[in-house]
N, C-alpha and C positions, 0 to 999 in steps of 0.2 A: 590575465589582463587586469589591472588595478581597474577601481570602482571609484565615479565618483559623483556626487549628488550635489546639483544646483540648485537652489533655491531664485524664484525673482526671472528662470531662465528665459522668460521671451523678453526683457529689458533689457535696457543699454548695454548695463555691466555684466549681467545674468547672459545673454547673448554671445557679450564677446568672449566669457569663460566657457562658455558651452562648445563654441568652435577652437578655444585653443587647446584645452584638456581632448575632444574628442582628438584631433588632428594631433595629440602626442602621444595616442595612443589609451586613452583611457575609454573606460565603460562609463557613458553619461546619461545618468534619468536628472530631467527638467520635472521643476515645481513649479507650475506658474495656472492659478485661475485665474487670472487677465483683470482682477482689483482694477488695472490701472483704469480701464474704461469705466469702469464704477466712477472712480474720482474726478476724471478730468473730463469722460465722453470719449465718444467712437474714436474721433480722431486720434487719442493716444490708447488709441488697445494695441494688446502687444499679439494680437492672433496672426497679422500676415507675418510676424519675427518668429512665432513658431512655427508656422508652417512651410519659409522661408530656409527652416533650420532642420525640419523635417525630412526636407526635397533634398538640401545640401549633405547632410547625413545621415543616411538609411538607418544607420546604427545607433542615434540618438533616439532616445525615449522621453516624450513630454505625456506628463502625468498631468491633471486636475485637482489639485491639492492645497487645499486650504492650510496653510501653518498654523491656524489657530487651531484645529482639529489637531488633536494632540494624542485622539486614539490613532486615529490615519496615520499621522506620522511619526510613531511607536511602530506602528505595522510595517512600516514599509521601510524602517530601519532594522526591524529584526530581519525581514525577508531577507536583507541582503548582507546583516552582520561585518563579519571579519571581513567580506571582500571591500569593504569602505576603507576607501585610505586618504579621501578628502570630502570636504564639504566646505561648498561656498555659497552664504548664507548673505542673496543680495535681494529678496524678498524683501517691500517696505510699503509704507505710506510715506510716499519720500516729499511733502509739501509743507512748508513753516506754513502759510495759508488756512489750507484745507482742512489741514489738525483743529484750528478755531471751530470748524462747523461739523464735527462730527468728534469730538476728544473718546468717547470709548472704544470707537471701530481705529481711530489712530492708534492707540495703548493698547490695544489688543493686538493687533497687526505687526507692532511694531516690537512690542516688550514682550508680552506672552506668545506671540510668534516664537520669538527666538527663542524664549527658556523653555518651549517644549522641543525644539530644535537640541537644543544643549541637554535635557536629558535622552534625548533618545540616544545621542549621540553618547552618553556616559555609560547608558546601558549596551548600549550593540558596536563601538566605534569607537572607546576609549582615547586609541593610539593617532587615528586621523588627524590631519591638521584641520582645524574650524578656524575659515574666512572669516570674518563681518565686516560686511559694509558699516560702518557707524557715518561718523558727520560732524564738522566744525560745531557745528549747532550745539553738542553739549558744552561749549564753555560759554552758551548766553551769549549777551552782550559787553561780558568782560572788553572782548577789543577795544570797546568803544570807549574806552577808559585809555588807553593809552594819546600819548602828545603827537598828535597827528597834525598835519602843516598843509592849509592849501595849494597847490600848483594853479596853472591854466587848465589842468582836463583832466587830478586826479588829487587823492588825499596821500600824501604819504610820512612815515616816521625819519628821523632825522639818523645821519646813515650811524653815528656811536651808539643807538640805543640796541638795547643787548637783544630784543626782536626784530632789527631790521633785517634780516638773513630770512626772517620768517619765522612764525608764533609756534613754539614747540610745545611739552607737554608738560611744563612745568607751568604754565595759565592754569590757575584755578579756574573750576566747575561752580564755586558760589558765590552767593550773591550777587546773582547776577539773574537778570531777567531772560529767559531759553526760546518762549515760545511752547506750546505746549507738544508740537516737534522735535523740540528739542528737548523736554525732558523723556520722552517716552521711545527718543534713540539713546540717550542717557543711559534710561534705565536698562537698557539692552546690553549698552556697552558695559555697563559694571557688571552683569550678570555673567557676559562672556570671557572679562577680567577673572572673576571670583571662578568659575567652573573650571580657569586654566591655574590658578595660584592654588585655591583649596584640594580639586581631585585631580592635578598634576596633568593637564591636558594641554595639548598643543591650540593653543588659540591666540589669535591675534584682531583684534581691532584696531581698520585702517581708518581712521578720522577726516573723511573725504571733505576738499572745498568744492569745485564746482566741477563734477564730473561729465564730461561730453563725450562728443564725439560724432558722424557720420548716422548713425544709426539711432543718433536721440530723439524719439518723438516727443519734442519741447514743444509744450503749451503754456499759456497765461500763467498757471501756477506753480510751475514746474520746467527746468532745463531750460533757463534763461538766454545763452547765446543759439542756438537753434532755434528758440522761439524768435529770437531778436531777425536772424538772418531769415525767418522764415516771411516776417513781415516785411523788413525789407522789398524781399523778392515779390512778393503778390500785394505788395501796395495796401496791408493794411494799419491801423494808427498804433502807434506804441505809447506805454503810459510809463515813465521812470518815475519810483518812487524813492521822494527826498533826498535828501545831500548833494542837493545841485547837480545831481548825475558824476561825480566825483568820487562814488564810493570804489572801492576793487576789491576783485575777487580772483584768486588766483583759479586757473584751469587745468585738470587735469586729461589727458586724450582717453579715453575707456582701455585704449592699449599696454597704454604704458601702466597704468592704475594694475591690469594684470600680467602683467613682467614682475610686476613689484607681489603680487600673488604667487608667480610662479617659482618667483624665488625665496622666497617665506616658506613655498611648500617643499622645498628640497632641503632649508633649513630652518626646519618651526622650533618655533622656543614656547614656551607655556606661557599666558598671559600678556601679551606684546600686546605693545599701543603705540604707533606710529600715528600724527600727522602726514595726513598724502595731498597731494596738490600739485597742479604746476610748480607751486616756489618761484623763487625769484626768476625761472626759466620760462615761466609762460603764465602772464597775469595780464588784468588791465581796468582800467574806472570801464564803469557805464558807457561817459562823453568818447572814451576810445575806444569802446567796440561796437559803437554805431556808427563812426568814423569809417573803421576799418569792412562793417557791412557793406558801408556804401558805396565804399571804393571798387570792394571784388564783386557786387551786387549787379555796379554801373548805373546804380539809381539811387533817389532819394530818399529817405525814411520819415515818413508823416510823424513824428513821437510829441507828445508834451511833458512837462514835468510838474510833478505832486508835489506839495510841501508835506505830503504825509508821508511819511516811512513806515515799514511793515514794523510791524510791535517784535523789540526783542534782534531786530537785522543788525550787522553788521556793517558797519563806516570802513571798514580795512580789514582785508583776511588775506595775507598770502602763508603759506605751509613751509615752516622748516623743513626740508627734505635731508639733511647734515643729520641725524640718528639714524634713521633707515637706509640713507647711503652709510654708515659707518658699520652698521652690521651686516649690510646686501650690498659689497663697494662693486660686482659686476652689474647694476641699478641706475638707471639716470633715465632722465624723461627725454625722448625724442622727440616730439612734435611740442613745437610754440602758439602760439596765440594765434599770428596770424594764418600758420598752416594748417590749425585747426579749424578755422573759419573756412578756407579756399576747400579746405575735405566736405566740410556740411554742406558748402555750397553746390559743388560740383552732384555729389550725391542725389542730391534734394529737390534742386530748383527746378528742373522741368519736371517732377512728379508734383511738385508744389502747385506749377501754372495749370498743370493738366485737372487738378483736382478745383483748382480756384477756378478754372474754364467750366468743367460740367454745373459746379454749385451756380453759375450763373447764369447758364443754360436754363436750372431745372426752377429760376425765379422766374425766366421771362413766361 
């Protein structure tokens, strides 16, 4: 039975790989100590997704493992050696925000997480394919240099210009302000670059825009359209930050982000870097996905808008998907924008009301 090791496993992405690799027959240990409630609070711990994941399969193993523990996870990469034939490495501080109020527990988490990751993996795993989550974030602010044109409810490039298909991987990484998020996915990404070009390894970094889905515990700082549809639903205020609510970002389903995994993993190339995203198949402004909450919500959304913008954001991001469909052409994203919305909602909303019910029980 091939072997194969998650990192990040009780999270969106970490999750959905954990049920697709076990159910294709793979031997699956999860790395998840539950950081995420560190960062954001209870609400976004990922402990009912592991034991969730537990119950659904007997055969999965969720470990307690710190990535930055680089004795621990030497260990637990020798334990199981040659039988490793994949690793998907979606452990993160995944917030532009939150990186501000703690910069050495994000750089550690995020950058020397992974390069203890990448040597274990050199020492006991050589031949495996190595996932990584990366993130738009390492090209900064560049986008925001490009000639972008108002609409009524979004920014967009003019359709001759050689990114309008969507920003590929020819945008430089400098000179450009990151966020301190973004350089310490950066540095991750060059490091999984460099261990696949220098010691000949199968790795690839996917360059994610805004990764969702059904299963995203979206908060304040993190996982923006579940957060969005979240307040919607339980009526509480939204705060958009700057550019008139006009900015976009393209979405990608957690499902399809690993389709696009699982076919990298049948044919990994050493040092790959794909942009992943909706793309031109599933994006939208701010002003349109609050629009589109409100619609499948059947209610209003309290929100205001900030003339501040988060330091280092993006005015426009949607993912060339044309490279990664040109080397993976059975690859293409099935769900759009707004069938991703109608999935979180369906999912979500009466465990939302039932939760926003006891919290105001337990005020009275």
């Amino acid at each position: 039975m091939p072997f194969a090791i998650v990192t990040g496993s009780g999270g969106l992405i970490g999750s959905e790989a954990v049920a697709r690799f076990v159910e294709a027959g793979f031997d699956v240990v999860g790395l998840d100590n539950n950081m995420r409630a560190r960062f954001f609070g209870e609400q976004a711990s990922t402990a009912d997704t592991t034991a969730r994941l537990r119950r659904q399969y007997p055969e999965f193993r969720a470990v307690n493992v710190d990535i930055r523990d680089a004795d621990r996870v030497m260990r637990l990469f020798s334990r199981h050696g040659g039988a490793i034939e994949l690793i998907v490495h979606t452990a993160a501080q995944p917030s532009h925000d939150w990186a501000a109020s703690d910069p050495q527990v994000d750089f550690s988490v995020n950058a020397n997480g992974t390069l203890n990751l990448l040597e274990a993996a050199r020492r006991h795993a050589p031949d495996a394919p190595f996932v990584f989550c990366s993130t738009n974030k390492v090209y900064g602010d560049r986008p925001n240099q490009l000639p972008l044109f108002e609409t009524e409810k979004r920014l967009e490039l003019p359709e001759g210009h050689r990114y309008h298909a969507g920003i590929d991987t020819t945008m430089s990484i400098d000179a450009s302000t990151h966020s301190l998020f973004g350089v310490s996915k950066a540095a991750a990404d060059l490091m999984v670059q460099e261990y696949g070009r220098y010691f000949h390894m199968p790795t690839a970094c996917f360059r994610g825009g805004c990764l969702t889905g059904p299963n995203h515990a979206g908060v304040l700082l993190h996982g923006f359209l579940s957060y969005l549809m979240r307040c919607t639903v339980v009526g509480e205020p939204y705060t958009v930050l700057g550019y008139a609510g006009k900015q976009v970002r393209d979405n990608i389903h957690s499902a399809d982000l690993i389709d696009a995994f699982v076919a990298y993993q049948r044919e990994p190339r050493a040092g790959a870097v794909y942009n992943i995203g909706g793309g031109r198949h599933s994006n939208c402004s701010m002003l349109e996905a609050i629009e589109l909450c409100q619609q499948i919500a059947g209610r209003e959304l309290t929100w205001a808008l900030s003339d501040a913008n988060r330091i280092g954001d993006h005015r426009w991001w949607i993912s060339d998907l044309r490279p990664f469909e040109s080397d993976y052409p059975e690859w293409r994203p099935r769900h759009g924008i707004e069938e991703i919305l109608r999935e979180i909602h369906e999912h979500n909303a009466e465990r939302w009301m039932a939760k926003r019910g006891r919290s105001m029980s337990g005020r009275a």
